[in-house]
N, C-alpha and C positions, 0 to 999 in steps of 0.2 A: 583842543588847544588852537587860537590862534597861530596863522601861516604869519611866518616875518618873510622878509627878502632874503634867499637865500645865500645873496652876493653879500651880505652884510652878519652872514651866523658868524664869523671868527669876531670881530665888531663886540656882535650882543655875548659870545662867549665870554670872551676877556675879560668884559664889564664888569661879568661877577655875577649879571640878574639873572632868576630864573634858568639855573643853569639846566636844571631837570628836562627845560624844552629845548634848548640849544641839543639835548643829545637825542632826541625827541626827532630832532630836525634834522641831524645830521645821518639818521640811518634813514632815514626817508627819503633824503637829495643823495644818498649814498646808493640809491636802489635805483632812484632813476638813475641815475648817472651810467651805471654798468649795464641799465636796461638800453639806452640811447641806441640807438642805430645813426642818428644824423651828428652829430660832434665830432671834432676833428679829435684825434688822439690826445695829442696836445691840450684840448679845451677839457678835456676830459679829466686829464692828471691834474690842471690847478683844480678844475672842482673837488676833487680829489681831496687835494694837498688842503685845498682851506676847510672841508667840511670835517677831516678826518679830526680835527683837535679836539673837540668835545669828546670824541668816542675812547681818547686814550684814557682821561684822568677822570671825566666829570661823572657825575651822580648819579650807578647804576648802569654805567659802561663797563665794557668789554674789552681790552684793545686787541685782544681776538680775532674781531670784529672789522679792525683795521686792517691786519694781517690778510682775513678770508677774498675781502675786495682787494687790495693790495695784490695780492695772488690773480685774481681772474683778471684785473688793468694790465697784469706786467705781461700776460698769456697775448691779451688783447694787442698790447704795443706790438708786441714781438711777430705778430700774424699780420697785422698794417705794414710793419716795414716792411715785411717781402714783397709789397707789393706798391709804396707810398713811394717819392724821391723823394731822399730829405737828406738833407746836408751831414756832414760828420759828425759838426757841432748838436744839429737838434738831436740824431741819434743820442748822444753822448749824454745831454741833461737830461733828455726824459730816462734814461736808464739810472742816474744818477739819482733823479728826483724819488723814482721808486725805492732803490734799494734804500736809501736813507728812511724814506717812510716807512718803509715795513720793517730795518732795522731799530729803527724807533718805537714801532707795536709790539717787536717781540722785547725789545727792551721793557716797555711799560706792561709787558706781561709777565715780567718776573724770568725770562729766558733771554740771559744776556749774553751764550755762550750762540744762539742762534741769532743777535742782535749782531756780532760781532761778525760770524757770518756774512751777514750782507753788508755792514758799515763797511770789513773790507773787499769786497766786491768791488763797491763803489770807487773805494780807493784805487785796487790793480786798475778799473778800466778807467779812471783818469790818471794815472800812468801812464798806462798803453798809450792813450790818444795823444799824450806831449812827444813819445817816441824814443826820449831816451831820459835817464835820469838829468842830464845835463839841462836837458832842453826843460823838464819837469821843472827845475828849479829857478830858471831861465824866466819862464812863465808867470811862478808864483811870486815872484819878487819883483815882476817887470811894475811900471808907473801907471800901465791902463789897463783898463779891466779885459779880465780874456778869460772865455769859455774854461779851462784846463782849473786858472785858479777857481773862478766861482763854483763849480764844481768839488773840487778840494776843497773848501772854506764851506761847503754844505755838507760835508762828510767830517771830516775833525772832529764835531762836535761828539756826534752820535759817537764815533769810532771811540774818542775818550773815555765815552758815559759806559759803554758795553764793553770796553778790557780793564775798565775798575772792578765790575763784579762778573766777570768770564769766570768761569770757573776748571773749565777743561782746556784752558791754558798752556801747556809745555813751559819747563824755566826758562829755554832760550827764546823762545818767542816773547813770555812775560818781559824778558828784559831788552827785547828786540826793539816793541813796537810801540813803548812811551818814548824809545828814545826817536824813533821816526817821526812821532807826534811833533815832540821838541823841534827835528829840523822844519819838517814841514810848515809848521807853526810861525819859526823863524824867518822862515821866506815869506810869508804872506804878512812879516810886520818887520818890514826892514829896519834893520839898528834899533830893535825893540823900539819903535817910535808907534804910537796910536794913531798919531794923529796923519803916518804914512800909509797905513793900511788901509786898504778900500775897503770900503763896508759894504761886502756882497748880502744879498737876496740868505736871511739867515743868520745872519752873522753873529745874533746874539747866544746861538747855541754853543758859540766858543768858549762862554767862560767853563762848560764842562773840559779844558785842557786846563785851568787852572784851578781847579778841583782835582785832578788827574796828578798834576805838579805837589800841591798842598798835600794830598795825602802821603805821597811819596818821601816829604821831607827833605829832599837834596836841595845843602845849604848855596849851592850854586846858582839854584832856581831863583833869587831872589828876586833879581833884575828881571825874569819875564814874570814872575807871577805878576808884582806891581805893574808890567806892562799891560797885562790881558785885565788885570781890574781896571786898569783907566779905559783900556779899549770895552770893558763891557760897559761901564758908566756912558760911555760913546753911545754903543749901539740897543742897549737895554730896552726893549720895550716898556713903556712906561705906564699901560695901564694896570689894572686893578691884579692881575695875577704876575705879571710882570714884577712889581713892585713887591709884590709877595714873597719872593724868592730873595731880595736883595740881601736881608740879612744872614742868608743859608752862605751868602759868598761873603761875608764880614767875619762869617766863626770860622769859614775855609783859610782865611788870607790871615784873621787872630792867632788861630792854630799855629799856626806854619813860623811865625815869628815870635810864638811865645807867648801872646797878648791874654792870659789865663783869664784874665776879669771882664775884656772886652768879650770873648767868645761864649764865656756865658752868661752876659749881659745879652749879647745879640741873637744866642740861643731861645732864652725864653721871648726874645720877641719876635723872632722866627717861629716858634710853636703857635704864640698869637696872631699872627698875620695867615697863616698857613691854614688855624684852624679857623679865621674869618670869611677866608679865600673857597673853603671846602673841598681844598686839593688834598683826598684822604690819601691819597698814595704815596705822595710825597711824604706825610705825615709817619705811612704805614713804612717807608723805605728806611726814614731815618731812624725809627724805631729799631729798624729791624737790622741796619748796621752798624748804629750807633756815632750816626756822624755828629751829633752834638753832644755827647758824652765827652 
């Protein structure tokens, strides 16, 4: 195989082409990377963060895989900080950036009750770090961007996607922790407005809180579901797998209102787009919950 530039695999992933070597590529930049002795921690984890995409969904991965380096980086950060200065804040995101990631591989491994695990990890310690609920919510609805929210707003997403199908649950918690979602949510889109929410590093993983909403059915939800569609239409990546997905949140937001004809209208064109895309997982998920049933 042809080497590409490694700083450009998410790039050729998304595109669609040759997906086989994108993942080809990314256990190879994945090997060096945890081999490195000279990278700063930090330079490490975005290598990380962009090479690890291929490995969750694409053709003949593992997200396992993600998980195993995922594990040896967090061991890694955790042995430099005793010994690196580094401020509250970078503490704070690379821990954040981890648990999100590895809660995202056990999610995409089919263990969403271990994905939840670390999504709320991530959550408690951007908690912690605002200092009090007060000041948490202070933060996520302030007008400038601050460490606390971007954080939060890189956690939500995962945390929705892994207490949809948690399985080891408790009912008080089941009913605890969409509704924290909800406020959470709220504060990082003042007066359900879109166009008020900043669009952090990520942001397009939010529309799994309106999937989270949609399934749920509560006719109260209305006003934020239509919020978090226009905000995902905002922040949507727009390439080839990006675009892929769009119809998955037309049958979510059809459903929710009732729209019988629109949902499976957008259904079979979600099954076309998806099996264009080669995203078998997705394919294998909805299958296997029946979300377009």
């Amino acid at each position: 195989m042809a080497r590409r530039d490694p700083d450009n695999a998410l790039e050729y992933y998304r595109s669609g082409q040759d997906l086989e070597q994108s993942v080809a590529d990314a256990r190879r930049e994945i090997e060096q990377l945890l081999s490195s002795t000279e990278d700063s921690i930090d330079k490490k984890i975005e290598r990380f963060l962009l090479q690890m995409e291929p490995l969750l969904d694409g053709p003949g991965s593992n997200p396992m895989e993600v998980v195993a380096a995922g594990d040896l980086l967090e061991r890694e950060m955790h042995w430099r900080m005793r010994f690196e200065d580094a401020t509250a804040s970078q503490r704070l995101l690379r821990r954040v950036k981890l648990n999100v990631a590895l809660a995202r591989g056990w999610h995409c491994a089919g263990n969403s009750d271990k994905a939840l695990e670390r999504a709320l990890a991530a959550h408690c310690i951007t908690e912690a770090e605002a200092g009090s609920r007060e000041k948490l919510f202070e933060l996520l609805s302030a007008p400038e961007p601050n460490i606390v929210a971007e954080c939060m707003s890189r956690t939500l997403g995962i945390l929705a996607a892994a207490l949809r199908r948690a399985e080891e649950l408790g009912p008080t918690a089941r009913r605890y922790w969409p509704q924290e979602i909800r406020a959470l949510a709220d504060a990082l889109m003042p007066g359900l407005d879109p166009e008020r929410a900043i669009a952090y590093a990520g942001s397009e993983s939010r529309v799994q809180i309106l999937y989270l909403m949609a399934e749920e059915g509560d006719p109260l939800d209305a006003e934020r579901i239509r919020a978090h569609h226009r905000f995902d239409q905002r922040v949507r990546l727009t390439d080839h797998r990006g675009m892929a997905t769009v119809p998955l949140r037309e049958v979510a937001v059809a459903k929710y209102f009732g729209d019988d004809a629109t949902a499976e209208e957008q259904g079979e064109v979600a099954i076309e787009k998806l099996e264009d895309a080669q995203m078998e997982r997705h394919l294998r998920v909805i299958d296997e919950n029946g979300y377009i049933d």
